[in-house]
C-alpha positions, 0 to 999 in steps of 0.5 A, a space after each residue: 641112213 645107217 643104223 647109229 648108237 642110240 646114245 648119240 641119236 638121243 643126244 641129238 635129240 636133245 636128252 642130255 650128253 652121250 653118257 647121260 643117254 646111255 644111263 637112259 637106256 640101262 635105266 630101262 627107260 628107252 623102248 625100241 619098237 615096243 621093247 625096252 632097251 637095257 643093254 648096251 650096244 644098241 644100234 638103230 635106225 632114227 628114220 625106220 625104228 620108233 624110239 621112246 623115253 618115257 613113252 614119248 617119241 623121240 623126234 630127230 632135230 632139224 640141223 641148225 646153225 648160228 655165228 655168234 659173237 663172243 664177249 669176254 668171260 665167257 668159255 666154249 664148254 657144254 658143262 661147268 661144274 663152276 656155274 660160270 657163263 658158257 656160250 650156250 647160255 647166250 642162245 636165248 631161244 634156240 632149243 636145240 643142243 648146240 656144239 661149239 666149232 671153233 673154241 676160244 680162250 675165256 679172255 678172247 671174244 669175236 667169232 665162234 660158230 654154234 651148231 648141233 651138227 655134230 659130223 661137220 663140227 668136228 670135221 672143221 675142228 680137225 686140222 686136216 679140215 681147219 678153215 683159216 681163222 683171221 684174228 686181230 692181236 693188240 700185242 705189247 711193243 711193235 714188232 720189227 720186221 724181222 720178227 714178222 717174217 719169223 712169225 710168218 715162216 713158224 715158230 718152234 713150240 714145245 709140240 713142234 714147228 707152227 705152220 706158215 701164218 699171214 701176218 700184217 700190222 694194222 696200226 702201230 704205236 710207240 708201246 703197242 700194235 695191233 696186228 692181223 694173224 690168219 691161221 690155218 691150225 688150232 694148237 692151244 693158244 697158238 697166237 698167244 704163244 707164238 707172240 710171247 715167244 717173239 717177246 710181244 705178249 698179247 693183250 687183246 684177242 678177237 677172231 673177226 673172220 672164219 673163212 669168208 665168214 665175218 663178224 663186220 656186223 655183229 654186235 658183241 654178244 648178238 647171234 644169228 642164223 646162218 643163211 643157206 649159202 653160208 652153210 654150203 660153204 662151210 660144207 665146201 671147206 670140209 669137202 675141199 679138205 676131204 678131196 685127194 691131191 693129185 700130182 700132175 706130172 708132164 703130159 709127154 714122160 719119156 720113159 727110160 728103160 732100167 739102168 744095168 749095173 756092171 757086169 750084168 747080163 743084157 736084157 736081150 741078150 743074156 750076155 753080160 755087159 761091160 762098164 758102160 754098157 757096152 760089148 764085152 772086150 776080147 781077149 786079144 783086145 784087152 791083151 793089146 789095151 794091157 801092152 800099151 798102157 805099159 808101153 810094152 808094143 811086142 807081142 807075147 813071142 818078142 815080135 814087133 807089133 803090126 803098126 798102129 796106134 802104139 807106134 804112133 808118138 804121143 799126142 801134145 799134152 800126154 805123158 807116154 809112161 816107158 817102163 823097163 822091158 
């Protein structure tokens, strides 16, 4: 493993936020291999070094991860000066310092992933590496089919254009629907601002999917370990997000060597090339071509032309122009 902050191997660990772990060490209560630590930056090594606060050893945690069913009234934050109700505070038993991926509203309840990896934790919070995000939206009126498609195509929003979302009606009233919305990025109150701007404000938010990740089962408030298989898919979204995107193009492209412009010289050659790329013309031929389009066939000694083409009438539909010689 490579050499990490000591702060963030110590808020892994469970001591507190990053700025509270670096408050450990300039305290002179962190030791490092038998010294003690007070100056920051400080690089190491979690698996190699022996590190201690207070004298005891500093255990690396166990990565864990739970889906949790959020209720109403409850925010995703790791402190509240407040003291109001945080997602944390419903994971009775675990021990661990857990992340929220995946923020909702206070007012929004449903599906909301609690982890202490902190690396895939933000990946997945990234855009880049956004999951799609299902959500079920009772909204205010019953939105024509009109206004779907609109939602479907983006809405303009003070940030710029929203991405393409999928959107179905559930059910409908005479003064309400309850919509479907899947989501593939996470602007601030995306959905309740895409709707109020179509003029149907939302009244109630749930998330019920994360990928194939669901909340079919969970009761409201209820948490459970994810199995094996699930955290592997997870970790496939963000290494599916991660992998560049070839364009494949045809199998058999013919290549076509550069164009010369007018006058150039010929890539072989060195001669310069004509419009068209063809020869250049001759003298004595650009001096006949001049003569017949001004319908002057004797030659610059007032002698006729050898017969040919000049003396030939003109063809059905062409205007022959006869100037005074």
């Amino acid at each position: 493993m490579p050499t990490q902050r000591i702060q963030k191997i110590l808020a892994a660990a469970g001591y507190g936020s990053r700025r509270a772990c670096e408050r450990l060490v300039t305290d002179g209560r962190v030791t490092v291999n038998g010294r003690r630590a007070v100056e920051l930056p400080l690089l190491v090594d979690a698996k190699t070094d022996r590190i201690t606060v207070d004298g005891r050893p500093v255990r690396g945690e166990s990565l864990v991860y739970y889906l949790l069913n959020k209720p109403g009234g409850v925010f995703c934050t790791h402190s509240d000066p407040a003291g109001r109700k945080r997602a944390v505070d419903l994971m009775v038993g675990v021990r661990e310092r857990l992340f929220c991926v995946g923020r909702l509203d206070a007012d929004a309840t449903g599906l909301l992933i609690m982890t202490n990896d902190g690396a895939l934790s933000q990946k997945l919070a990234h855009p880049r590496f956004a999951a799609p995000q299902t959500y079920r939206a009772e909204v205010s009126g019953c939105p024509t089919p009109q206004t779907l498609d609109r939602l479907r195509k983006g809405i303009w929003l003070s940030e710029g254009r929203t991405a393409p979302a999928l959107l179905k009606i559930v059910h409908r009233q005479r003064t309400k629907a309850i919509l479907e919305v899947t989501l593939r990025e996470g602007r601030h109150r995306e959905i309740r601002r895409m709707l109020a701007r179509t003029g149907h404000n939302v009244r109630r938010l749930v998330r019920i999917r994360m990928g194939k990740l669901s909340i079919s089962k969970l009761a409201l408030g209820a948490y459970r370990r994810l199995a094996p298989y699930e955290v592997a898919y997870l970790h496939s979204l963000v290494d599916a997000a991660a992998a560049p995107v070839r364009r494949e193009g045809p199998a058999t492209a013919a290549r076509r060597p550069p164009a010369t412009r007018r006058g150039s010289a010929d890539a072989m050659s060195g001669r310069p090339r004509s419009r068209g790329g063809e020869a250049p013309r001759s003298p004595a031929r650009a001096a006949r071509q001049t003569r017949r389009r001004s319908g002057n066939v004797n030659g610059p000694s007032g002698t006729q032309a050898a017969p040919g083409k000049a003396n030939r009438p003109p063809r059905r539909g062409r205007r022959r122009i006869v100037t005074d010689g």
